[in-house]
N, C-alpha and C positions, 0 to 999 in steps of 0.2 A: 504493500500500500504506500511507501514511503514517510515522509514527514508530517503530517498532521496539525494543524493547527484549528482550535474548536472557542468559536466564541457561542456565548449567551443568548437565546432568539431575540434579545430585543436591545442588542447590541447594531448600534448605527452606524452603518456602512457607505461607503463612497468606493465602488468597483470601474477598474477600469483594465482595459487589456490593447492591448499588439499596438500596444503605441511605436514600436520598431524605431527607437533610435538609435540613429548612425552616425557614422565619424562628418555630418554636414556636407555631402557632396551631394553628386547630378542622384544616385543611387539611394539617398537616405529618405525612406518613405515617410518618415515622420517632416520633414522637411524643415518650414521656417514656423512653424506654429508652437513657436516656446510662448510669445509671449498669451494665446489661448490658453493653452494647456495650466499656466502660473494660475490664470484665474479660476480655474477650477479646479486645481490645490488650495488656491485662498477659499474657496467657498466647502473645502471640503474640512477644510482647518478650525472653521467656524463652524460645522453643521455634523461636523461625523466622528464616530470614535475611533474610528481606524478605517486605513487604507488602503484597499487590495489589489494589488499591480499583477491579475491574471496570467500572468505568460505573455513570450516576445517584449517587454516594456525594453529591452537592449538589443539591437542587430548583430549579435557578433557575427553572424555569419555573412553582414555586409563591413562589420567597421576591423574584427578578427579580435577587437580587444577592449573591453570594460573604459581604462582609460581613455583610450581616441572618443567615444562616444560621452564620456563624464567633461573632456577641453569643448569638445564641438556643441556642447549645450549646459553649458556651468549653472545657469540660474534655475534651471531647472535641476539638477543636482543638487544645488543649495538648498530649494525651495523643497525635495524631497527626503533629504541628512537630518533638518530641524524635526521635518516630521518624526523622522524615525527617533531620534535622541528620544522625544517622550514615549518610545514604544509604540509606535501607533501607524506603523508599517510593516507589510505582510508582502513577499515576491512568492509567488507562483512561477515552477519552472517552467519555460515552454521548449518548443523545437528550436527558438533560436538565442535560447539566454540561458539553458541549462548549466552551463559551467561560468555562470558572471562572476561569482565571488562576490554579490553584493552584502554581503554580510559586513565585511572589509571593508566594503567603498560608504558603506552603509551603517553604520556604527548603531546600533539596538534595533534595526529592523529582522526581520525572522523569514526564514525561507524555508518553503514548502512546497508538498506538491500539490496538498487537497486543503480544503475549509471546512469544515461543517459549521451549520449554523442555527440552533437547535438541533432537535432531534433530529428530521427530515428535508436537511436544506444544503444540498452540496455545491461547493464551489471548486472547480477547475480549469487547465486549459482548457482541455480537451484535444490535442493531436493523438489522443490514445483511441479515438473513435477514427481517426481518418487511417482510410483503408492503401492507404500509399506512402505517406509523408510521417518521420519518426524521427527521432535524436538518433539513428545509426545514419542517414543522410547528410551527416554535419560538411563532411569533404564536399559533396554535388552539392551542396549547399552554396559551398564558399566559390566553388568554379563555375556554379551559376552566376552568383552576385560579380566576379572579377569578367563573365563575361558581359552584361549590364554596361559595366563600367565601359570595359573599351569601347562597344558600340554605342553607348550614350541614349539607350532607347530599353525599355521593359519588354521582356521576354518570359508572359507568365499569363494563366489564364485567370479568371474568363476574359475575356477582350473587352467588355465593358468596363471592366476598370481602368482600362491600360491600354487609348485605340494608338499607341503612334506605331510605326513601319514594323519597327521589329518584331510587336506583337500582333499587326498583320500578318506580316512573313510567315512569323509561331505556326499562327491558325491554318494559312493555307499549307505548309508544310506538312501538319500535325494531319490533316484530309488525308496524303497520299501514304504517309505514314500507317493511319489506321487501318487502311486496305489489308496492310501486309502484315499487320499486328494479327489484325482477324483471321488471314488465312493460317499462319504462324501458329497460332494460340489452337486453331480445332487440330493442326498438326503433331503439336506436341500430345495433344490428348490424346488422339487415338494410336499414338507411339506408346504411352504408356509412362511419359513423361510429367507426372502430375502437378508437382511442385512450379516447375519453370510455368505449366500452363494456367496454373491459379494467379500464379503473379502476372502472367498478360491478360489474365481477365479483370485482374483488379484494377490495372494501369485503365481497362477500355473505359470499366465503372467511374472511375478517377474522372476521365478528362469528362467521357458523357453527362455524367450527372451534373458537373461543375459547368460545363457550357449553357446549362438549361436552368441552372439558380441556386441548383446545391450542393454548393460549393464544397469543396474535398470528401463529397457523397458523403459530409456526417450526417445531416440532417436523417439522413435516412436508417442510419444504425441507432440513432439516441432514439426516433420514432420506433425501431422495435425494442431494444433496449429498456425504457426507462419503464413500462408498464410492468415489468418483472422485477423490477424493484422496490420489496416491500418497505423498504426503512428510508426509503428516497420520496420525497413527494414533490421537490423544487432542483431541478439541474440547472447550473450556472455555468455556462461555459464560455470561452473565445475563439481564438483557431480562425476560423473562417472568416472574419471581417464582415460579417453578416447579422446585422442587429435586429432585433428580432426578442418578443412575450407573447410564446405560442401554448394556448391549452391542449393538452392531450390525455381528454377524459378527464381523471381526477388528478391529474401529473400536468406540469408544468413548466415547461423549457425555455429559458432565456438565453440568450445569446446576445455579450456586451457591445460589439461589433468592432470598431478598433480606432486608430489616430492615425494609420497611413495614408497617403494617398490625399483626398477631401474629407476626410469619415470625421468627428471630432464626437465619439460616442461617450455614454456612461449610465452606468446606472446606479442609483439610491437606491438605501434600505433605511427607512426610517424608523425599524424597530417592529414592525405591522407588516409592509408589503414593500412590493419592489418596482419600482420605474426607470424604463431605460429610455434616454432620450437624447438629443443631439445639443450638443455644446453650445453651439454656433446662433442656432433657433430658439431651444428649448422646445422645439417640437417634442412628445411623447410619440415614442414608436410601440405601434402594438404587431400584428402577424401579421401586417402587408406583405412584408417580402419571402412571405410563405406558402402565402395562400395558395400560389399554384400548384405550389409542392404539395400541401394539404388536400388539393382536388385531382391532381394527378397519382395511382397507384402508380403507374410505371408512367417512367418519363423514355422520348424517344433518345435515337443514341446520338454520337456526334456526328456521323453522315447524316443524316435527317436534320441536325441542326446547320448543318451547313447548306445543305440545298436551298434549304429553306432564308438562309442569310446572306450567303455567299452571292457578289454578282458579275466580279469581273476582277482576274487576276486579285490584287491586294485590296479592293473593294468592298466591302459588307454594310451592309444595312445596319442602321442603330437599333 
């Protein structure tokens, strides 16, 4: 299970995740939004009793090291040391900050892997539901992020996040690619090759799901998942960058959503319930960006999303 840390249910929370800060180049997803992100440490400093930095809150797999990322965004370091000095900061490991050492950087904050919150209220990353993407990927991690850099253009899906060339290029690539994955993948099965062909079906699962809204296919294992969990009644997750308070049945999935990119997410616990909402707006997000997930049992694959998108060479539709 790993490290554990369990507050009170009516202990007040300020959650936030994948904030992915980087050493401040063309590649650092969290980008220039320190001086956003400060205000919603001051308002969390005022309003909460502790603060839960979900997983990815460091890039190392973009910056390689705790340091370059604590120079390329100091007030934000500062603004997060004070918190901690009165105990009142919580790191959750994720897929890209598991070995930060914020303990160090971080002088009384506490690292972990889970939260509980009450009885029935778990908090995580969550990349242990994603069916591709793991802390053994740390290496393609980093010679992802170093290729990024050289081309100066994001190479990652879905394409909606990220339309410039490269991750056009991705997507049409990724079309001719799956052809050969799929022929590949029924090859090995009926060779008797099992393992190699679960892992090309997981890859298909991977891109398909995520091209069509969900994202690293979690959505879909927490939906079988979490209803076999008797001592769970509230899953808190991140990972996905996918914000989101979706009911299911008498279970309930939040997903914080993140700070790369334009996202500037979060969510309260005021002791009672939980609201996740956008920084920027203070819009409250409830299951919009689920909903088709929620109406769709099976979603189509990624040739179907591409016929359907795709119009002309590096071209697609929004």
């Amino acid at each position: 299970m790993g490290q554990v840390v369990r507050f009170p249910a009516d202990r007040r929370l300020t959650l936030v995740t994948d904030l992915h800060l980087g050493d401040g180049s063309y590649t650092d997803l969290f980008g220039k939004k320190d001086r956003e992100f400060l205000g919603l440490l001051e308002q969390a400093d005022r309003g909460s009793d502790e603060v839960v930095f979900m997983g990815d809150s460091f890039d190392l797999l973009q910056a390689c090291s705790l340091p370059r990322v604590l120079q390329a965004h100091p007030e934000v370091a500062g603004r997060i040391r004070n918190l901690a000095r009165a105990r009142r900061v919580v790191f959750l490991r994720g897929n890209h900050d598991f070995e930060a050492g914020v303990e160090r950087a971080f002088p009384g904050a506490r690292a972990a892997d889970r939260v509980f919150v009450g009885p029935d209220i778990l908090i995580e990353h969550g990349d242990r539901f994603d069916p591709w993407g793991n802390r053994e990927t740390a290496a393609a991690g980093r010679l992802h992020n170093f290729f990024e850099r050289l081309t100066r253009s994001f190479w990652r899906i879905p394409l909606r996040e990220h339309r410039d060339w490269g991750n056009r290029l991705l997507h049409w690539l990724a079309h001719k690619l799956m052809i050969v994955v799929r022929v590949a993948q029924r090859a090995l099965a009926r060779a008797g090759y099992r393992r190699a062909s679960r892992k090309l079906r997981r890859f298909l699962i991977y891109w398909s799901r995520t091209v069509w809204g969900d994202y690293h296919a979690l959505f879909q294992r927490v939906r079988r998942a979490l209803p076999q969990w008797k001592r769970t009644r509230v899953l808190i997750l991140g990972h996905t960058h996918l914000p989101g308070d979706v009911r299911l049945g008498a279970k309930r999935y939040i997903n914080v959503g993140s700070w790369a990119g334009n996202n500037t997410q979060y969510c309260n616990f005021d002791g009672r319930d939980f609201s996740v909402r956008e920084w920027r707006t203070g819009r409250k997000i409830g299951d919009e960006n689920y909903r088709f997930l929620l109406r769709c049992p099976r979603l189509p694959n990624f040739e179907e999303w591409y016929a359907l998108f795709h119009r002309e060479m590096l071209t697609f539709e929004a």
